[in-house]
C-alpha positions as CSV (number, residue, x, y, z in Angstrom):
1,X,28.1,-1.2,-6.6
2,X,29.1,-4.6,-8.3
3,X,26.1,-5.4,-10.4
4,X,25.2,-6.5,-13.9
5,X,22.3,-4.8,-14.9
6,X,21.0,-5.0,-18.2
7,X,18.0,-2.5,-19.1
8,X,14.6,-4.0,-20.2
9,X,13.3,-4.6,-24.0
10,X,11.6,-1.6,-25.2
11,X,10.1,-4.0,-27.8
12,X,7.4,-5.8,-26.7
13,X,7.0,-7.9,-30.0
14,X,8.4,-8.4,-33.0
15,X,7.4,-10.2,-35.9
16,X,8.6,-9.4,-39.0
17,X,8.5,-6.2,-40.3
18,X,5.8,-5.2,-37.1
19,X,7.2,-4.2,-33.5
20,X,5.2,-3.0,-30.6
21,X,6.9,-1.1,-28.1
22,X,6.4,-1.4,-24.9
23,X,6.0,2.3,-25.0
24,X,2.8,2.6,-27.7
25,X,1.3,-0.2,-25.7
26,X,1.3,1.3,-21.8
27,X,0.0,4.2,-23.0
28,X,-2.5,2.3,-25.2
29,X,-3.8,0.1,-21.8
30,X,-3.6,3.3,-20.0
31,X,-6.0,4.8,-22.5
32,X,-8.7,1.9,-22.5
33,X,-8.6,1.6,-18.8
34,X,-9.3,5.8,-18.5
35,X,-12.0,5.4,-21.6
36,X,-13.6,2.6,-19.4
37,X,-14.0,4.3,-16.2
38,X,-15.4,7.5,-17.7
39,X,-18.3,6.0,-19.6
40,X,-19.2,3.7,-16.8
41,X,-19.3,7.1,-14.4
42,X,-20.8,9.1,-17.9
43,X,-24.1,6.5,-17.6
44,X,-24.5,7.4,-13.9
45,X,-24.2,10.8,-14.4
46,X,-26.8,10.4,-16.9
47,X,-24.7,10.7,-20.4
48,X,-25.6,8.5,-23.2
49,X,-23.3,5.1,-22.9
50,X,-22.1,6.1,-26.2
51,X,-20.9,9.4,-25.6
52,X,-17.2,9.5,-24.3
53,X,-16.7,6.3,-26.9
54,X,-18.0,8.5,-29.5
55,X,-15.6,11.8,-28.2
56,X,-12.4,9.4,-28.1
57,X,-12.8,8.4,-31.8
58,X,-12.2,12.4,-32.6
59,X,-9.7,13.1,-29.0
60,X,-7.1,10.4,-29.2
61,X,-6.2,10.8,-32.2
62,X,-6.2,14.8,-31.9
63,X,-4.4,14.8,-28.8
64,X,-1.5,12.1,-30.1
65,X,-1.2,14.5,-33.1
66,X,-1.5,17.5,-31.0
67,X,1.3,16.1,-28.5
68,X,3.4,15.0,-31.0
69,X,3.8,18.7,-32.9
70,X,3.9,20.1,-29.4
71,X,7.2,18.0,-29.1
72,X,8.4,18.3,-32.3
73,X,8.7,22.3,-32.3
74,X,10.7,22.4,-29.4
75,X,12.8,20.0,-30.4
76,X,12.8,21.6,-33.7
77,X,17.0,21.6,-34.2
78,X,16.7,18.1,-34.1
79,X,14.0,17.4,-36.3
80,X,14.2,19.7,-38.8
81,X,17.9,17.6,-39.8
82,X,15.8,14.4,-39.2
83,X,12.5,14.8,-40.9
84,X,12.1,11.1,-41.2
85,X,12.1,10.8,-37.8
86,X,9.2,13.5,-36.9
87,X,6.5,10.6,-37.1
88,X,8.6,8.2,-35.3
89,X,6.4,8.3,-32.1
90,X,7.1,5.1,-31.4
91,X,10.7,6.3,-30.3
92,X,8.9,8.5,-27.3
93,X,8.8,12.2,-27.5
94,X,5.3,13.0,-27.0
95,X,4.1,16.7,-24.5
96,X,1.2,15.9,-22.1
97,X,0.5,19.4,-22.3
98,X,0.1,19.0,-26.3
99,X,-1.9,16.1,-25.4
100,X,-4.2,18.3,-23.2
101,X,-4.3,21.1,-25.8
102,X,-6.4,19.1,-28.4
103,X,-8.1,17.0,-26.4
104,X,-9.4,20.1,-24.5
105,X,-10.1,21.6,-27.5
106,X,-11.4,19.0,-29.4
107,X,-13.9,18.0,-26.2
108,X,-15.1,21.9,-26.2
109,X,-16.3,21.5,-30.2
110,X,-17.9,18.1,-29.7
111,X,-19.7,19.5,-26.9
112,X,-21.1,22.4,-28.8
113,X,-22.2,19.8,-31.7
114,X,-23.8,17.9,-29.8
115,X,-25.7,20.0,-27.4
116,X,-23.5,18.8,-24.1
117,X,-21.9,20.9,-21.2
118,X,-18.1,20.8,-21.6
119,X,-17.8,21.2,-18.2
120,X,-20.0,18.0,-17.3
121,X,-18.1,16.2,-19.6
122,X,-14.6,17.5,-18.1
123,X,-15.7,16.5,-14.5
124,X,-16.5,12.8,-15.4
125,X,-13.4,13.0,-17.6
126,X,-10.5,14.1,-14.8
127,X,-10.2,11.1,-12.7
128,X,-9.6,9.0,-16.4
129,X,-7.1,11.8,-17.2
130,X,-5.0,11.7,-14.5
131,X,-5.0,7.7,-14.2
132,X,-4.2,7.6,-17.7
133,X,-1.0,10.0,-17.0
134,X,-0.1,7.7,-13.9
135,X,-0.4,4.7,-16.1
136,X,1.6,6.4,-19.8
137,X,4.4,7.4,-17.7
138,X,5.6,4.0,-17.1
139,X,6.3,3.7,-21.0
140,X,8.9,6.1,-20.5
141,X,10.3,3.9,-17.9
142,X,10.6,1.2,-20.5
143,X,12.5,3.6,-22.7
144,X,14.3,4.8,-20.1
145,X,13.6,8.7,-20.6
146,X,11.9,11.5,-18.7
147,X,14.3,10.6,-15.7
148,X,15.9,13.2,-13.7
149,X,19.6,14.1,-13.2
150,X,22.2,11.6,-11.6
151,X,21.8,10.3,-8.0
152,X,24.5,11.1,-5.8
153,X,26.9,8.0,-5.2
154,X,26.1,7.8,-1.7
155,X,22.3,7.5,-1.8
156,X,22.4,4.9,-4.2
157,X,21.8,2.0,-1.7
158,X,19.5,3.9,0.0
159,X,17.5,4.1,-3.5
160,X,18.1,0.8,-3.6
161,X,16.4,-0.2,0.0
162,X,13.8,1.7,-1.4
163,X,12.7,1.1,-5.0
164,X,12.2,-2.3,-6.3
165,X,15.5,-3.2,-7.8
166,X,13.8,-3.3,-11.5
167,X,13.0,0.6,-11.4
168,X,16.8,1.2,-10.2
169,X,18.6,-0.9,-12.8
170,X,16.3,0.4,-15.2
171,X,17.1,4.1,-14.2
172,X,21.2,2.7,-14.4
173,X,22.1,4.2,-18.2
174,X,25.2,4.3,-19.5
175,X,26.9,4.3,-16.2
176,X,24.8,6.7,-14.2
177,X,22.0,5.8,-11.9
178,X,19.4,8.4,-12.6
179,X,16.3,10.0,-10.3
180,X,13.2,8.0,-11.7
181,X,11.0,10.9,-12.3
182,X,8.5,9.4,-14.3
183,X,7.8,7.2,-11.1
184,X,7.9,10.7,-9.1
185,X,5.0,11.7,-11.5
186,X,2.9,8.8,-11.8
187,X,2.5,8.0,-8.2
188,X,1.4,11.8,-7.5
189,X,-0.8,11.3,-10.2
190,X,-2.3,8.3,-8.7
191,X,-3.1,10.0,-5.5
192,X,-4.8,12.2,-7.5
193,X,-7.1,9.9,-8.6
194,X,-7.9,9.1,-5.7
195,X,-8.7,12.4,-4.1
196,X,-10.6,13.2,-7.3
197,X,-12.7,10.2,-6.7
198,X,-13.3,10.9,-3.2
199,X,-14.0,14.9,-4.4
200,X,-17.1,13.1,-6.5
201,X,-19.2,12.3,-3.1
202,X,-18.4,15.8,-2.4
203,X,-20.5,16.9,-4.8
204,X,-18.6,20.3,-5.9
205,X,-19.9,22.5,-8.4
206,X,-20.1,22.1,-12.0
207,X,-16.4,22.2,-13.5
208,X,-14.1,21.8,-10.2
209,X,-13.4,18.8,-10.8
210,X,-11.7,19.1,-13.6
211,X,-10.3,22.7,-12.7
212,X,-9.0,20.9,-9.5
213,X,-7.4,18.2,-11.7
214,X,-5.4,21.2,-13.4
215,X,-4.3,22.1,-10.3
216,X,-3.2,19.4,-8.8
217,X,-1.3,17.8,-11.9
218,X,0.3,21.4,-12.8
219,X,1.8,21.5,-8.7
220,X,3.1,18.0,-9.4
221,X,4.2,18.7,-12.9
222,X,6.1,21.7,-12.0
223,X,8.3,20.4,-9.4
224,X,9.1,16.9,-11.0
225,X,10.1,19.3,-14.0
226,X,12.9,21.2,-11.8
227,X,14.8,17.2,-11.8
228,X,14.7,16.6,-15.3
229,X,17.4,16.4,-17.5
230,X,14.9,16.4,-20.8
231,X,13.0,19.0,-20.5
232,X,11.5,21.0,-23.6
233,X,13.0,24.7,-23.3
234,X,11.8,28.2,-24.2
235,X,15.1,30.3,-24.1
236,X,16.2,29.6,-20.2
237,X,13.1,28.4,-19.0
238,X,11.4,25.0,-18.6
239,X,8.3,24.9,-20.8
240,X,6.4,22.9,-19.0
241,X,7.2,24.5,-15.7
242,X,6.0,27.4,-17.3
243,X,2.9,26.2,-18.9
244,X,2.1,24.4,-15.2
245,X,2.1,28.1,-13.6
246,X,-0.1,29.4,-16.0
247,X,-2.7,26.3,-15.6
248,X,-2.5,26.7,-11.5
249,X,-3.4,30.0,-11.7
250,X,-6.1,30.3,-14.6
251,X,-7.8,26.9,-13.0
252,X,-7.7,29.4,-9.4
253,X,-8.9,32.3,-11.2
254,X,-12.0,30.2,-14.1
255,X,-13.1,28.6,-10.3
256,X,-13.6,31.9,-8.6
257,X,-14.9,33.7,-11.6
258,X,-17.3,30.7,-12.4
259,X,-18.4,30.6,-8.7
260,X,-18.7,34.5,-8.6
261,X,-20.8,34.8,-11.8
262,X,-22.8,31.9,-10.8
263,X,-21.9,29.9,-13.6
264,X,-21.2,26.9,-11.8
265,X,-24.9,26.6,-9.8
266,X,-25.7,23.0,-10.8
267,X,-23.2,19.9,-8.9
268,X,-21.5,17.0,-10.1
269,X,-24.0,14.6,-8.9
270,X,-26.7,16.0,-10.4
271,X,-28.1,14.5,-13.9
């Protein structure tokens, strides 16, 4: 194909000695827009309006640390002959499953402090999660990273006819057109959302929402995994394929147990 493509500005603005990527600031909206829905949901579910504002002050910042450090140890080779770079987040390289780590963890202790189920707070949480993953993953598009491998030459046009053209000449580096994974992920996260948002009116059991949010991203993370080209290893195995198996089946197996031991008696809908 006969084209002059030129990729997009990762920089969103510059002035000076300050830049905002495009990168920090998707995954900043993405954030706010998540935060926003869960406390409007929180206050119907009967939370204090305060409470998911005052559990993101200690989460974000735990969970961008915790993502980070995740990232960094696997890519440890690197790192450890570029320690100037380790805080460079700005540059990408952040784990969702790092991300997940402390923000779980974190939300478990503020729970306990302040005399709130975890699993109540996890259920209004999992639709924000997962919109918030749909919506980050399109600052790796404007860094061009977390793509898959190349796309053979003759499905090009056919990827073409299909994608917008910004998405393809975006995914054209260094001579290659590449599968656009991150948009493989997001729009499985999307219809995610959705289904958890029509799971609410369903009115499952304490904790199944959340526990079906770990599902349902760990199927989709797992096989967008096997196409990309970036992947954070552990020997000869993809670490987050890994890490996705071991979420499917804990979630399947906490559910059960939880349902089995009554644990999970009062519903979503219920104050």
């Amino acid at each position: 194909m006969d084209r002059n493509i030129q990729p997009l500005d990762p920089t969103f603005l510059e002035l000076g000695a300050l830049r905002i990527q495009w990168y920090g600031l998707i995954i900043g909206l993405g954030t706010m827009l998540a935060l926003y829905l869960a406390i409007k949901e929180s206050e119907r579910r009967g939370l204090h309006k305060d409470t998911f504002m005052d559990l993101m002050l200690f989460a974000v910042p735990i969970a961008i640390i915790c993502a980070r450090i995740y990232y960094v140890i696997f890519k440890w080779d690197y790192y450890s002959q570029n320690p100037s770079k380790i805080i460079a987040i700005w540059e990408g390289g952040i784990a969702i499953h790092g991300a997940l780590i402390g923000a779980v963890v974190t939300t478990i202790i503020f729970a306990k402090v302040k005399g709130l189920s975890f699993w109540k707070i996890a259920d209004i949480a999992a639709p924000s999660i997962i919109l918030g993953q749909a919506i980050g993953r399109w600052g790796n598009f404007m860094n061009q990273e977390a793509h898959g491998g190349p796309i053979a030459e003759e499905n090009i046009q056919t990827f073409y006819n299909v994608l917008p053209d910004f998405i393809m000449d975006q995914m054209y580096i260094n001579g290659v057109y590449y599968h656009p994974t991150f948009l493989y992920e997001s729009i499985w996260s999307l219809v995610g959302f959705v289904i958890l948002l029509m799971l609410r009116k369903v009115n499952l059991k304490r904790g199944e929402m959340f526990l079906t949010y770990v599902i349902w991203y760990s199927i989709g993370r797992f096989f967008v995994e096997g196409l990309r080209t970036d992947s954070l290893m552990l020997g000869d195995l993809r670490m987050a394929q890994v890490i996705s198996i071991a979420l499917i089946v804990g979630a399947i197996i906490l559910l059960i147990f939880r349902r089995v031991k009554g644990y999970s008696n009062e519903r979503y809908l219920e104050q």
